[in-house]
C-alpha positions in Angstrom: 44.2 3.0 119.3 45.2 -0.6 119.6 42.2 -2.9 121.8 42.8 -5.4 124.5 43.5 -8.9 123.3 40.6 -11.4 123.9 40.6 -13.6 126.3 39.8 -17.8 125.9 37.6 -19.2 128.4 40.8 -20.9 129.7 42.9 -18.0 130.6 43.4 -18.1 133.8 44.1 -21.6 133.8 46.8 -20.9 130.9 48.2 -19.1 133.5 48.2 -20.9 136.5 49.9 -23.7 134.3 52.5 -21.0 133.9 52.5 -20.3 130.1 54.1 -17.9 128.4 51.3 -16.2 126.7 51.6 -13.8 123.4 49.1 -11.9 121.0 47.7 -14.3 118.1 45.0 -13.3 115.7 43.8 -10.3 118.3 43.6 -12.8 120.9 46.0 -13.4 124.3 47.3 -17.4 123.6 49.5 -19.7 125.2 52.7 -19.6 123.2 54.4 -22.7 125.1 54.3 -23.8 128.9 57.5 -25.0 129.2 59.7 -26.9 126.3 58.1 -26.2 122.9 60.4 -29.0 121.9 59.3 -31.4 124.7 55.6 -30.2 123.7 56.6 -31.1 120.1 57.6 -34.6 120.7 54.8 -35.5 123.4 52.1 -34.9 120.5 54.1 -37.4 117.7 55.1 -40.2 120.2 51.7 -39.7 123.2 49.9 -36.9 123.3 49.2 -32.7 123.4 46.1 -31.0 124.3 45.5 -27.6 122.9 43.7 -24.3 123.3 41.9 -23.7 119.8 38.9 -21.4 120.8 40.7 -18.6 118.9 39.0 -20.2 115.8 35.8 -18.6 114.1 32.5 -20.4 114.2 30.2 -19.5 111.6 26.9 -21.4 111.4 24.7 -21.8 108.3 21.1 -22.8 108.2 17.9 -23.3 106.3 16.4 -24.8 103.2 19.4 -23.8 100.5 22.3 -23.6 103.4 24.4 -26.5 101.0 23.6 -24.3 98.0 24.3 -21.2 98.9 28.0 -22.7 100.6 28.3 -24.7 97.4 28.1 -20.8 95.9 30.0 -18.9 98.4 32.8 -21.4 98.5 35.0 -23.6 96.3 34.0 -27.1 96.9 30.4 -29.0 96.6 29.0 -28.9 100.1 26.3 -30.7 98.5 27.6 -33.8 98.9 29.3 -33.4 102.2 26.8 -36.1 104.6 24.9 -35.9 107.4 27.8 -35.5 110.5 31.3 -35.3 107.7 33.6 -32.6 107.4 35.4 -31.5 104.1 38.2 -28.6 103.7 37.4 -26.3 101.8 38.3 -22.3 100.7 36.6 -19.3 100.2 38.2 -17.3 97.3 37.5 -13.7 95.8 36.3 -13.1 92.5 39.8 -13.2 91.6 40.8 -16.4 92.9 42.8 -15.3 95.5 42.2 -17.5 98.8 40.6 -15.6 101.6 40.9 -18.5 104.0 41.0 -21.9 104.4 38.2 -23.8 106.0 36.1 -26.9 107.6 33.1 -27.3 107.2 31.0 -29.6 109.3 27.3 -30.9 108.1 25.5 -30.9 111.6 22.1 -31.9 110.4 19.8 -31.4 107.5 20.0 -28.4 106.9 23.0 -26.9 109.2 26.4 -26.5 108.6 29.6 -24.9 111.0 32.3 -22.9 109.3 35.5 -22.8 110.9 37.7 -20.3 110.0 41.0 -19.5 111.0 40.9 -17.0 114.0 42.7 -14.1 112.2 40.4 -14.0 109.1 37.0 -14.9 110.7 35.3 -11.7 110.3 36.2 -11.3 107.1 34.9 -15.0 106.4 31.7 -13.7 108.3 31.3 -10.8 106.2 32.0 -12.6 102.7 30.0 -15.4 103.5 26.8 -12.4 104.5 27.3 -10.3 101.6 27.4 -13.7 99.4 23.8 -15.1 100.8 21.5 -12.6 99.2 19.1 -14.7 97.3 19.4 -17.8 98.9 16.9 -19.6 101.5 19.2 -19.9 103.9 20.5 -17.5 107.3 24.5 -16.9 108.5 25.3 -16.7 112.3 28.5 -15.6 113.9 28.6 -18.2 116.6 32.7 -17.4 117.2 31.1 -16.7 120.8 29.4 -20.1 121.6 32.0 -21.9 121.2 35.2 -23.2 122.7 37.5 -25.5 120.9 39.9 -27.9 122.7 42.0 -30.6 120.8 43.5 -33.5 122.0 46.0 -34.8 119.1 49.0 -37.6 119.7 48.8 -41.9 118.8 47.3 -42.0 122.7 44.1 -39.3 122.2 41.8 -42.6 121.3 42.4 -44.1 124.4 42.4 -40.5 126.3 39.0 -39.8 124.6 37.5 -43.9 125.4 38.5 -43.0 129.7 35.8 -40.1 129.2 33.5 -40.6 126.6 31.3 -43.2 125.8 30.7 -42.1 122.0 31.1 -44.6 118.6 35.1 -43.1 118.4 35.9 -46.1 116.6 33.3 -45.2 114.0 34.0 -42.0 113.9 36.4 -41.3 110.8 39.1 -39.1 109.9 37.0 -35.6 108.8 33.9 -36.6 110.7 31.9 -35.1 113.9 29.6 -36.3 115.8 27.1 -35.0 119.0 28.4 -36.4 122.3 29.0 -36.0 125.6 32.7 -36.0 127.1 33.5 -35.7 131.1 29.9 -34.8 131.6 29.9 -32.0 129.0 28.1 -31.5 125.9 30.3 -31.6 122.7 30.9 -32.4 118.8 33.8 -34.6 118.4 35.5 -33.6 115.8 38.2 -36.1 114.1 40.0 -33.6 112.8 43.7 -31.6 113.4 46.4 -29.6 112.5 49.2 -31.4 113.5 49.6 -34.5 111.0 48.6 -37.1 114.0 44.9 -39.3 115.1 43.7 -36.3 117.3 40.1 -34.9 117.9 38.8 -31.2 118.4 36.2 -30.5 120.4 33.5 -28.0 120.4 32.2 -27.2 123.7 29.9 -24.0 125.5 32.8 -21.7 127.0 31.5 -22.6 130.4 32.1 -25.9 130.3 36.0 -25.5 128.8 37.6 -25.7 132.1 35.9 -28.7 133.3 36.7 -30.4 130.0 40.4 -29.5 130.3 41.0 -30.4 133.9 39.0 -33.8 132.8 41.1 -34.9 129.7 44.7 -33.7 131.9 43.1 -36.2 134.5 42.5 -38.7 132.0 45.4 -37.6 129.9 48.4 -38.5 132.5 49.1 -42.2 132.3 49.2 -41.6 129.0 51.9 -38.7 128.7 49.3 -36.3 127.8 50.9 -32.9 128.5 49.1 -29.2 127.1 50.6 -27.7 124.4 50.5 -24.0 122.9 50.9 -22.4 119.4 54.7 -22.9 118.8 54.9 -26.5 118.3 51.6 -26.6 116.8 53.4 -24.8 114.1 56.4 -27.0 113.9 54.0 -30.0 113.6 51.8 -28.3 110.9 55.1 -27.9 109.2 56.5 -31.0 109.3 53.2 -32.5 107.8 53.1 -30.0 105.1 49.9 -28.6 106.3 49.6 -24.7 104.8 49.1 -21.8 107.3 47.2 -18.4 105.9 49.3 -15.3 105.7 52.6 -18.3 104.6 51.5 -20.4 102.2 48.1 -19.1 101.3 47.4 -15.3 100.3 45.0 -13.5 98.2 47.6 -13.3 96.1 47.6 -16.8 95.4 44.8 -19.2 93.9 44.0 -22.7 94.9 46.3 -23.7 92.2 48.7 -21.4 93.0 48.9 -23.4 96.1 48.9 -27.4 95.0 45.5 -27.3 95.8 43.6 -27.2 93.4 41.9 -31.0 94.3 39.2 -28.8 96.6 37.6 -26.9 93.6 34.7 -28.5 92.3 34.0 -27.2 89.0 31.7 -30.2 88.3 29.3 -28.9 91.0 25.8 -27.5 90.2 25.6 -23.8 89.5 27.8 -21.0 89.6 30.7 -20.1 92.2 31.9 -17.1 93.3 35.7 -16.8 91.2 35.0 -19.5 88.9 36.0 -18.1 85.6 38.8 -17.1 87.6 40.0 -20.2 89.0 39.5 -22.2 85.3 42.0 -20.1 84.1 44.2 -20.8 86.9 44.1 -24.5 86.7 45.1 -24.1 83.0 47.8 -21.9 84.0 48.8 -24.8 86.6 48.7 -27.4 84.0 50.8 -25.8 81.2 53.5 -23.4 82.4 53.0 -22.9 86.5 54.7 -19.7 87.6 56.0 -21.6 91.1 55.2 -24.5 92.6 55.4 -25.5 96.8 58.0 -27.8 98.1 59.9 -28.8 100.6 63.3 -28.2 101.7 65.8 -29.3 104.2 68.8 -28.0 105.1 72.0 -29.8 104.9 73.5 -27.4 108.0 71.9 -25.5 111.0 71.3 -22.3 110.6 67.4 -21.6 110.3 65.2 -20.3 107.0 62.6 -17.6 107.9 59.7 -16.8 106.0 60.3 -14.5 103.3 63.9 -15.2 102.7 65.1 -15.7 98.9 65.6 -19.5 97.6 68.4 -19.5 95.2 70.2 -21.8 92.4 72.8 -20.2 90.1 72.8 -16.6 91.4 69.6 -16.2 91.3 66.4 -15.9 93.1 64.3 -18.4 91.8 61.8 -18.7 94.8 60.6 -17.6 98.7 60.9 -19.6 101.6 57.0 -19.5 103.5 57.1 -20.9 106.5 60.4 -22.1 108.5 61.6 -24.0 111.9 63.8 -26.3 113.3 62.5 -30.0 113.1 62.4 -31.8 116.1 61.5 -34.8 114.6 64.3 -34.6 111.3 66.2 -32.9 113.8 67.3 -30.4 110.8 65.5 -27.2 109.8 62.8 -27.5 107.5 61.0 -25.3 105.5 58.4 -24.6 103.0 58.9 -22.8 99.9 57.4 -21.3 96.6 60.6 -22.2 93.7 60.7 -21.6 90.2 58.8 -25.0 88.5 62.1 -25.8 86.8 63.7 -26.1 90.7 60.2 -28.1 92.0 61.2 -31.5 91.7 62.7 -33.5 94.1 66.3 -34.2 94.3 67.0 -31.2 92.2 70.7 -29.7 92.9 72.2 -26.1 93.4 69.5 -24.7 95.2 70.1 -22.8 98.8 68.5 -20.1 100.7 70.0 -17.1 101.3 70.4 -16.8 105.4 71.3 -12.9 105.8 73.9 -13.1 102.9 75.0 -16.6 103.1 73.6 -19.0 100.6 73.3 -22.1 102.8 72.0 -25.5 100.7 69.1 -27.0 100.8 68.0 -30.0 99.6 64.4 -30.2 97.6 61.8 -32.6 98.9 58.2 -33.6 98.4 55.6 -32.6 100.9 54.8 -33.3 103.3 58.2 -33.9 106.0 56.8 -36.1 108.1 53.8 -38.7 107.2 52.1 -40.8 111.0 52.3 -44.6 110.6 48.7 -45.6 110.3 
């Protein structure tokens, strides 16, 4: 028997905007509200503003909360400070990735886990089963919270019309208490979308008014809202890896080109450890596949899953796949055979329903923001 969708505090407004809405992660979200494209652009050259309270909230507290997340996960939250952020994973034994994460130091001993909306139970539950021993107490807070981004070169000066918090000071991966239009917040500067941006994380009753504030604020500026389909183009285009695409539990850190988040020089065990030393020797003397970029020479689209070829053969799978508004080509991401990984390298196509179109093999990530 298949439930109801959950709602977002914003709903009806989604709504009245007139977007067209679809089932994400076991929750109703807007999809687009008019040109995904258009929506797409506004966020790379002005700014988007978003509708992220699908995302999981997980708060950690008490005397060993860095500790036991320096444990339960793969990087040292030891050293995250008072008010930063780090990404981070959570891996099984195994090494395979069971998410991806943020983690936010709130205070002394306090920490938020974000996790992505369509795994956050299952973060909830690892993270609960892992704190046995430990001084220190998890909370699903995926209720308290609702999470609205403003991302695009003109969210500064959006955020400065309502807010009179240090943004200046605030730095890439860092959060801060604050209040914006009136309402309580962190202000995060963080994103998905390869741009300055900022999320914030606000009670659910106070959502609306912060929406209708920053549209207010937003519109000499070009600030238009945005839903889920060009947030995935943009994650795209700045190489930025979506769970269930490029990150599985079949994969490791490693697996993944990520291996620069696991902190083996940290204090104590980890959970997957042994596991994940032999997968960064693995990476460093014969890796299996390795993640790159490819763009297409013509216009037909690669989907994830299809085969990447070169000579015949399949010698990799295509993750994640759109047009690019900004290239103006389709882009993709794929896993290749490591002899096919480097950029440049020639013969190598992915097979479109039976047609092997050509692609050409690029670094990630497709699109880098002037700074």
């Amino acid at each position: 028997m298949s439930t109801a969708p959950r709602l977002t505090a914003l709903d009806a407004l989604h709504r009245s905007l007139g977007a067209t809405m679809t089932d994400f992660a076991g929750w109703d979200m807007p999809l687009r509200y008019a040109s995904e494209r258009d929506e797409h652009h506004a966020v790379r050259t002005r700014a988007g503003l978003f509708d992220l309270s699908h995302m999981g909230e997980i708060t950690v507290t008490g005397p060993e909360a860095a500790a036991f997340l320096s444990y339960a996960l793969v990087g040292n939250i030891a050293t995250v400070g008072n008010g930063r952020a780090r990404y981070t994973m959570i891996v099984q034994e195994d090494g395979g990735i069971v998410d991806d994460l943020i983690v936010y130091r709130l205070g002394e001993t306090e920490y938020m886990v974000v996790a992505n909306a369509g795994n956050a139970q299952i973060v909830l539950d690892a993270l609960t089963g892992r704190v046995g021993g430990f001084d220190a107490e998890v909370r699903d807070d995926r209720d308290a919270y609702a999470l609205l981004a403003v991302q695009g070169p003109e969210s500064p000066a959006i955020m400065k019309a309502v807010t009179d918090a240090d943004l200046d000071g605030l730095k890439y991966y860092a959060g801060l208490p604050g209040t914006v239009a009136g309402v309580p917040a962190l202000i995060a500067r963080t994103g998905y979308t390869g741009e300055d941006g900022f999320e914030l994380f606000v009670a659910p009753e106070h959502a609306e008014q912060l929406w209708r504030a920053l549209t207010e604020a937003g519109a000499p500026h070009g600030l238009i809202p945005c839903g889920l389909s060009c947030r995935d183009t943009l994650r795209l285009e700045a190489g930025m890896p979506l769970y269930g695409h490029e990150l599985t539990t079949a994969l490791t850190p490693f697996d993944a080109g990520l291996g620069r988040v696991v902190k083996f020089e940290k204090e104590g065990d980890f959970v997957g450890r042994e596991a994940l030393q032999a997968a960064a020797e693995r990476a460093e003397t014969a890796p299996p596949r390795k993640l790159v970029g490819l763009i297409a020479e013509g216009r037909r689209v690669p989907r994830a899953g299809f085969p990447v070829v070169a000579d015949g053969k399949v010698i990799g799978e295509v993750t994640s796949g759109a047009p690019s508004p900004t290239l103006g080509k389709p882009i993709a991401m794929a896993y290749v055979d490591a002899a096919f990984a480097a950029p440049g390298t020639e013969g190598v196509g992915v097979d479109i329903r039976g047609t092997h179109e050509p692609y050409e093999v690029v670094a990630l990530p497709f699109y880098k923001r002037q700074k």
